[in-house]
BAMINU-39545 format. One record per residue (C-alpha): residue number from 1; residue in three letters; z, y, x. Coordinates in steps of 0.5 Angstrom, whole numbers, plus 500, padded with zeros to 3 digits. Example, Ala and Ser with C-alpha at 12.3 -4.5 7.8 and 13.67 -1.06 7.14 Angstrom:
<recs>
[1 Ala [516 491 525]]
[2 Ser [514 498 527]]
</recs>
This chain:
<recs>
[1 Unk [515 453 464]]
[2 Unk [517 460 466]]
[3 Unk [516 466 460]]
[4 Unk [514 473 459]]
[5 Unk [521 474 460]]
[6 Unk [522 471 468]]
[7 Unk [525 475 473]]
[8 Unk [521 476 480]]
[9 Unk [524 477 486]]
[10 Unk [521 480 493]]
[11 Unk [523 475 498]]
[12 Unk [519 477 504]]
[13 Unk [515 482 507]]
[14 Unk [511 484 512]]
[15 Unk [507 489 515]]
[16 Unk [502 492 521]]
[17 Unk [502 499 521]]
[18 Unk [501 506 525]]
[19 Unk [508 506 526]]
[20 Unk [509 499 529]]
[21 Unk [506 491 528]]
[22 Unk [511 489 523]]
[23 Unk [515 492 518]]
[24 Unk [522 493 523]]
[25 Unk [518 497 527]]
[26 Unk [515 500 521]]
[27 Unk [521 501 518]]
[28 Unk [525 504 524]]
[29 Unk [520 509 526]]
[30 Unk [520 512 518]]
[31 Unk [528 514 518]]
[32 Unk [525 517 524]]
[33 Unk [521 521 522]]
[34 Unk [515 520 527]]
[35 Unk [507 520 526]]
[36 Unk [502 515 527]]
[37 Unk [497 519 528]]
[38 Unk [493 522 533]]
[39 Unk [487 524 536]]
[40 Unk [480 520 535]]
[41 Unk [478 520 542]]
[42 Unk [472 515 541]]
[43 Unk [466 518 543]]
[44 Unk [463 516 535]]
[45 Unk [468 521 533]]
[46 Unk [465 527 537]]
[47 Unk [462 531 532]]
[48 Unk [465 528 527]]
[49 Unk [468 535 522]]
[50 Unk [474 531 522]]
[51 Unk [477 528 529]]
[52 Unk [485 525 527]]
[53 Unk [487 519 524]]
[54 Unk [494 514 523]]
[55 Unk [491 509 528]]
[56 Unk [494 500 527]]
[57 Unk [500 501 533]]
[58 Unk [498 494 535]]
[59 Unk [491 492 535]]
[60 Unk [491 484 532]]
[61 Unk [488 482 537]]
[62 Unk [494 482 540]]
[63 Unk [496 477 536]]
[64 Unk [492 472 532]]
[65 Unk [487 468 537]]
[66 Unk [481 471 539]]
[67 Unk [477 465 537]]
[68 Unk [480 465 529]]
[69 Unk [479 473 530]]
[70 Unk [472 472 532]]
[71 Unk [470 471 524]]
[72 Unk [474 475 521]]
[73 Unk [473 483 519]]
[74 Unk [478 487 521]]
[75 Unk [481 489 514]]
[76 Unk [481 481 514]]
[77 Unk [486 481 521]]
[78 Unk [491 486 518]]
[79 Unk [492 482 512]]
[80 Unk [492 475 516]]
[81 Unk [498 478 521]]
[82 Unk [501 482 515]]
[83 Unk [502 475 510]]
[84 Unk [504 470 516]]
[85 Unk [510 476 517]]
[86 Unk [512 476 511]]
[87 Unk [511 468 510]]
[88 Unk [516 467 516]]
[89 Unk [520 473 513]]
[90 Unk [521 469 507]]
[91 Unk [523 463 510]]
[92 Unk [517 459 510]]
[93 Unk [516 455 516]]
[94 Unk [511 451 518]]
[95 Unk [513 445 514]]
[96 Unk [509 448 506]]
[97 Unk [516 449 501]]
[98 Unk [512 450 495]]
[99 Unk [507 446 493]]
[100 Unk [498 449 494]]
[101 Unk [497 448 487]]
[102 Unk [503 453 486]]
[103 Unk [502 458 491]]
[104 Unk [497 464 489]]
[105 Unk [494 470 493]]
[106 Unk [493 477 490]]
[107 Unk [491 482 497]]
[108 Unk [487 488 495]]
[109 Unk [483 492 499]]
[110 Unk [479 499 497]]
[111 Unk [473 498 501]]
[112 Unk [473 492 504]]
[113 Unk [469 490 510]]
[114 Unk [466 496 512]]
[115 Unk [467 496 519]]
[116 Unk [462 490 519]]
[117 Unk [457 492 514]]
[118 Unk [455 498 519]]
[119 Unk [456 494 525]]
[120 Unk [452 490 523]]
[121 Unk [447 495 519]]
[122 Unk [446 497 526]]
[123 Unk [445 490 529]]
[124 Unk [440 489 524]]
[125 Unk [437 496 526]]
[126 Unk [437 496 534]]
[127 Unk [435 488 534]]
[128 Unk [433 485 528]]
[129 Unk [435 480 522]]
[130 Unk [435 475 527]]
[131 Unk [441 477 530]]
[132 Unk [445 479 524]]
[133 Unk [452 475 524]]
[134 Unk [451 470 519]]
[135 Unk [460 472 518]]
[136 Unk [456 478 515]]
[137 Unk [457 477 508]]
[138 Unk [464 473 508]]
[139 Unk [467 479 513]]
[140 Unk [464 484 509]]
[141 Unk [466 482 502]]
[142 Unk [472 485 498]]
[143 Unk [475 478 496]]
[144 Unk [474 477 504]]
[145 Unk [482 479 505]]
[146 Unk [485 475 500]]
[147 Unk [480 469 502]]
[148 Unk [483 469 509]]
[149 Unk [490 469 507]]
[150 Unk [489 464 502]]
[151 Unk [486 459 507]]
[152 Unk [491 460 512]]
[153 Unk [497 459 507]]
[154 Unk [493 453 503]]
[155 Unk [494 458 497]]
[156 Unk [490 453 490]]
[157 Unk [493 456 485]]
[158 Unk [487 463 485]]
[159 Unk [486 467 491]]
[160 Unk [486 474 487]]
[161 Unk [483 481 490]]
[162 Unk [484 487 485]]
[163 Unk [479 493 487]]
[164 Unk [483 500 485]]
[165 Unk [481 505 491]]
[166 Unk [488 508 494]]
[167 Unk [492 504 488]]
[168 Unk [489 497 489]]
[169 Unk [495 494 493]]
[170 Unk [500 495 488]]
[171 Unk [496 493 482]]
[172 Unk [496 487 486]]
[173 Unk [504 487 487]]
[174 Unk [503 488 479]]
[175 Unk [498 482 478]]
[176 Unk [503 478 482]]
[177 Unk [508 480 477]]
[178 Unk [504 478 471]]
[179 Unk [502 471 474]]
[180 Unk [509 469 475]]
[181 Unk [510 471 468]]
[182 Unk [505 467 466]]
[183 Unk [507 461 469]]
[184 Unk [501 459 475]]
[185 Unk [504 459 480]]
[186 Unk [512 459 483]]
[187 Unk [510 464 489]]
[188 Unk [505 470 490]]
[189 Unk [503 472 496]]
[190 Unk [501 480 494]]
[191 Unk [499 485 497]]
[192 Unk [493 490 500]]
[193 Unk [489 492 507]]
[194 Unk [484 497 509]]
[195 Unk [481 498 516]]
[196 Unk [476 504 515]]
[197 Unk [477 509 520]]
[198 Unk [470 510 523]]
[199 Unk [464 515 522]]
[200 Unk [462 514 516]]
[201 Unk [468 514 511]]
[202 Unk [470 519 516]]
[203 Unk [465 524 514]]
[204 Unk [465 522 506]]
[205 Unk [471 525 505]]
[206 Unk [471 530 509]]
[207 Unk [464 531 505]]
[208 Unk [469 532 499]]
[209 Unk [474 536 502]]
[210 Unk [480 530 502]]
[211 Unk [482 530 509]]
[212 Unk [486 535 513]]
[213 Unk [483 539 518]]
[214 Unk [488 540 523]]
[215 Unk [486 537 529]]
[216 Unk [490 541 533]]
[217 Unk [496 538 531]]
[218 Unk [495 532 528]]
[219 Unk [502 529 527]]
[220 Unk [503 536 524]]
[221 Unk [497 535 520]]
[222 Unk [500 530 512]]
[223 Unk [505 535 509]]
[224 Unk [506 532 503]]
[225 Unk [509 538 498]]
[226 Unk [509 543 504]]
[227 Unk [506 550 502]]
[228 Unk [502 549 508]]
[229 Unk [498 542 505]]
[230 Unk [490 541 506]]
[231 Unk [489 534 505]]
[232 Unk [490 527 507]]
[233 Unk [490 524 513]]
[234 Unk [486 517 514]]
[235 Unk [489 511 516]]
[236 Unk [489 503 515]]
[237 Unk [493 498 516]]
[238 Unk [497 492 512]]
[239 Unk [502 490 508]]
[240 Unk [504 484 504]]
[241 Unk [510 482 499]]
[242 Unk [512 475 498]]
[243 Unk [514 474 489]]
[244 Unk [517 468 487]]
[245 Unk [520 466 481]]
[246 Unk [528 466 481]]
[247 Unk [530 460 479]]
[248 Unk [524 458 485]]
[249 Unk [527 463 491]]
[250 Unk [534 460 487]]
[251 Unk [533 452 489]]
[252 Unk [531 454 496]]
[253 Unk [537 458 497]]
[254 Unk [532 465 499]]
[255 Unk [535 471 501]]
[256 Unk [532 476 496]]
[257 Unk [530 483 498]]
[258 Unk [530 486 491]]
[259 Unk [528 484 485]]
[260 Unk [520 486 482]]
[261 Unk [523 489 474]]
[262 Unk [517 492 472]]
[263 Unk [509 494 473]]
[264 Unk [506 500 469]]
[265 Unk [498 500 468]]
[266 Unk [494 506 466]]
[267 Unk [487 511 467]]
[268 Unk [486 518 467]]
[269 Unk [479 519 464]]
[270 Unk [478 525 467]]
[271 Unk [474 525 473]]
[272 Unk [472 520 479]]
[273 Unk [476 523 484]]
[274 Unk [480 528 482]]
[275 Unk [487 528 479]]
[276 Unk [489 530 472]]
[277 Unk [492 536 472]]
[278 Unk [497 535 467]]
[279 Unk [499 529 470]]
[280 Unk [499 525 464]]
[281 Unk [496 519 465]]
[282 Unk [501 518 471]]
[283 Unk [506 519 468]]
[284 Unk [503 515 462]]
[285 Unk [504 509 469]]
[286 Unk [511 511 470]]
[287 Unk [513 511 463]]
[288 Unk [510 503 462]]
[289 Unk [514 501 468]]
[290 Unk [520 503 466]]
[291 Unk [519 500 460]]
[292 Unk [517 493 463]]
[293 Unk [522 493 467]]
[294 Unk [528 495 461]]
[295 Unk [530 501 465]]
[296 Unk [531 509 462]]
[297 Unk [530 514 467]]
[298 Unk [537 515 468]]
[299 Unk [537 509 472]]
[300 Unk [532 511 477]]
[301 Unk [535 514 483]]
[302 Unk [529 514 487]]
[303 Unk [521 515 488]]
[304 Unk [517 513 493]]
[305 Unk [511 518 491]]
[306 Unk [504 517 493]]
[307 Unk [504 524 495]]
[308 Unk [497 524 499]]
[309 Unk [498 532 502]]
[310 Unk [492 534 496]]
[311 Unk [494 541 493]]
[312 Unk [492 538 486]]
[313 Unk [494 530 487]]
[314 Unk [501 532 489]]
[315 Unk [502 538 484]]
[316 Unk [499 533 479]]
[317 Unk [504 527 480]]
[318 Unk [510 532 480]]
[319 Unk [508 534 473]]
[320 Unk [508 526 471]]
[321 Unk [514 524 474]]
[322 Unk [518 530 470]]
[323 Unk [515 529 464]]
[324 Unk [516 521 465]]
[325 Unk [524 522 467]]
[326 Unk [526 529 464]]
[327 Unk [533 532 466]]
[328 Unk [534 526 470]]
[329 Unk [529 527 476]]
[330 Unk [534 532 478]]
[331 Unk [538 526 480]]
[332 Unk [532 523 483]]
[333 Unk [531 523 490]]
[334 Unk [524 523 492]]
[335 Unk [520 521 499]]
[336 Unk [513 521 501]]
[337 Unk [511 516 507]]
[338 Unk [505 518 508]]
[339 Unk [507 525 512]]
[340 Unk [508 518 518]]
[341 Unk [503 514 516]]
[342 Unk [498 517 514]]
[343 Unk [494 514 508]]
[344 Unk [493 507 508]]
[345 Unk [488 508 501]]
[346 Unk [488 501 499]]
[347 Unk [493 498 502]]
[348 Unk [498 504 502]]
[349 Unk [501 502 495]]
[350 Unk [503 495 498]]
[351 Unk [507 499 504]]
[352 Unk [509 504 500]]
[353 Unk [512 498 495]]
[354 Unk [514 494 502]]
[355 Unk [517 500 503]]
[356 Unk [521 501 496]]
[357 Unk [524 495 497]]
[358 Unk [527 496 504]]
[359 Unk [530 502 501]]
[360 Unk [534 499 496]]
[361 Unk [537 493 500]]
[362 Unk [540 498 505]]
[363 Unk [540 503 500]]
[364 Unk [537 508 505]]
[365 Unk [531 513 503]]
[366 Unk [526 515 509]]
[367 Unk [525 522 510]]
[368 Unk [518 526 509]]
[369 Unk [516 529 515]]
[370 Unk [513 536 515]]
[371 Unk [516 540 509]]
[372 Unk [517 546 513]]
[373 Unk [516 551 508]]
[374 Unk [516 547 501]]
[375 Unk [512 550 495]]
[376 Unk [517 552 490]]
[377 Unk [512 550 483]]
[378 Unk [513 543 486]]
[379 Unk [520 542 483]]
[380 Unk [522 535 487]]
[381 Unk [528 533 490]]
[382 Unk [525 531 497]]
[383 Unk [529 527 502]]
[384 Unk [527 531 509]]
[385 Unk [529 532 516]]
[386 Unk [533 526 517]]
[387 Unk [534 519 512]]
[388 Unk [539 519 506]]
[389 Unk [544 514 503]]
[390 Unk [543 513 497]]
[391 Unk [547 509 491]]
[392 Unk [542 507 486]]
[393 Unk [540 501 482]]
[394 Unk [533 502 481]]
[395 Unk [528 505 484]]
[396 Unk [519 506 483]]
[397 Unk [513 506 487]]
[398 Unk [507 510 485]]
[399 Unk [500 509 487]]
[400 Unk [494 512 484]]
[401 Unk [486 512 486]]
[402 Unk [480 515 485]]
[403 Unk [476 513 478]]
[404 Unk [483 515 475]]
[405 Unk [487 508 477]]
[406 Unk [495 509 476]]
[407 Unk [500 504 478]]
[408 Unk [507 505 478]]
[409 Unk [512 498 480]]
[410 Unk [520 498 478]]
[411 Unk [524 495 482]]
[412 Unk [531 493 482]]
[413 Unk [537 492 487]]
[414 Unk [538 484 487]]
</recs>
């Protein structure tokens, strides 16, 4: 029976982004520094007040069969895609290593299958409520990724959708972590989705002045910490995380990642979108995960920021991460994936942490694009232009979301 104090360890990752169909090409084109986003050239997108978004690389049906894709919202085929990835990434094959009753699912998503409910709103409008999906319901609803993981992976021990806004895939990594140490299950499957790039999401948050508008230059448009910053920019995508006990990764001889050393949790209570300024509430999230993780903030040599190119949102999380590391965040370097990616919302906290992890097993930090012209009240050592190598045992991943959601993971080198 595992404890309190069980060490988890990553053992698999997976991913379909704007950058790339998996995580070797996702990888490569961060430490490249090039953009996933573009121009929305679909004739829906026409009159929207904003025409740019970070795009999947490579469409899932490319790579799941029609027929089983056929059923499932596109939210449900990225985290499909993602979670076979990280499954073989792990070791696993077709032959099951870890019992049902001992494999659990906890992939989140922010909005869920928004793209079937007004597909079908519209089905509904034009032809009746005769010839409405009756997938409807099972493609729309929040759980409905995780669902579809769990029954692909045979998953018995709970298939679990925690629903955080932009802060959703880490809380689901930090769910996992709670769920091994407890004792249900010896192997986790963890992680977030979104597909959301359509009119109406589009047209929200451009309504509340979250998105950039730099539509004549869209790879220039997420600038993270730039003086020039005006918003996000929408993308979707996927990531999963493979957890497993130790001593479970130990007895099939895995090949281990890093390990997950600590998760903190908290919430603002300020307002239902906007940041606190002061940052205290993330800064809270920080402090708990390192407290978790057994970890001082000399310890930290890296932070993936969750850094979405807001004027509030990034000076708030600057503010956090010097209030919770002190003196120390002058020898913390900081990186900011969304300037490539753009903002996965629910899924980019499980990306962001997938991406964590790949910095600390080569010990190499991807650069954030477009900080031509920092802005100096920021105060963060940035890693820019090209990627850096790194010599740290400990590194966190920030991820927060609208309703105030904190989330910060820890992880250690293996």
């Amino acid at each position: 029976m595992t404890t309190g104090t069980t060490k988890v360890v990553v053992t698999g990752l997976g991913a379909t982004t704007p950058l790339g169909g998996d995580v070797a090409s996702t990888w490569d084109a961060l430490l490249a520094g090039r953009s996933g986003v573009g121009r929305l050239t679909a004739d829906w997108a026409a009159d929207l007040p904003v025409r740019i978004a970070a795009q999947i690389a490579v469409e899932p049906l490319d790579v799941l069969d029609r027929v089983e894709a056929r059923t499932l919202d596109r939210s449900q085929q990225f985290a499909v895609v993602a979670a076979r990835e990280a499954w073989r990434d792990a070791g696993f094959g077709d032959e099951l290593q870890v019992e049902p009753e001992r494999l659990a699912v906890a992939v989140a998503s922010g909005i869920g299958g928004v793209l079937t409910l007004l597909a079908q709103y519209d089905v509904l409008r034009d032809k009746g409520a005769r010839r409405v999906s009756p997938h409807t319901v099972p493609m729309l609803m929040p759980n409905g990724p995780a669902a579809a993981v769990g029954l692909d992976l045979v998953a018995r021990a709970g298939v679990h959708a925690p629903v955080s806004a932009c802060a959703s895939g880490a809380e689901a990594i930090s769910l996992g972590l709670d769920l091994l140490r407890a004792g249900r299950a010896d192997v986790i499957v963890a992680g977030g989705t979104e597909a959301a790039i359509a009119g109406l999401p589009i047209a929200g948050f451009a309504a509340m002045r979250a998105l950039s508008t730099r539509d004549d230059d869209p790879q220039a448009a997420s600038r993270p910490y730039d003086k020039a910053r005006d918003g996000f920019v929408l993308g979707e995508g996927a990531a999963v995380l493979i957890l497993e006990t130790a001593e479970h990764a130990a007895a099939r001889g895995a090949r281990v990642y890093a390990e997950l050393a600590g998760a903190g949790m908290s919430s603002d209570a300020h307002h239902v979108a906007a940041p606190e300024p002061t940052g205290a509430g993330a800064a809270r999230a920080l402090a708990l995960a390192m407290h978790d993780a057994g970890l001082h903030p000399a310890d930290i040599g890296h932070v993936n920021a969750h850094a979405t190119s807001t004027p509030l949102g990034d000076m708030a999380e600057s503010l956090a991460l010097r209030t919770a590391l002190g003196h120390s965040l002058d020898n913390v370097c900081v990186t900011a994936n969304k300037s490539c990616t753009g903002h996965l919302l629910g899924a980019a906290g499980a990306l962001e942490a997938a991406i964590t992890v790949l910095s600390l097993h080569h010990q190499l930090v991807p650069p954030t694009r477009n900080l031509d012209d920092p802005d100096d009240e920021i105060g963060l050592d940035v890693v820019r232009m090209s990627p850096r190598t790194v010599s740290t045992g400990a590194a966190l991943s920030n991820s927060f979301g609208f309703g105030g959601h904190n989330a910060t993971l820890a992880f250690r080198t293996a």
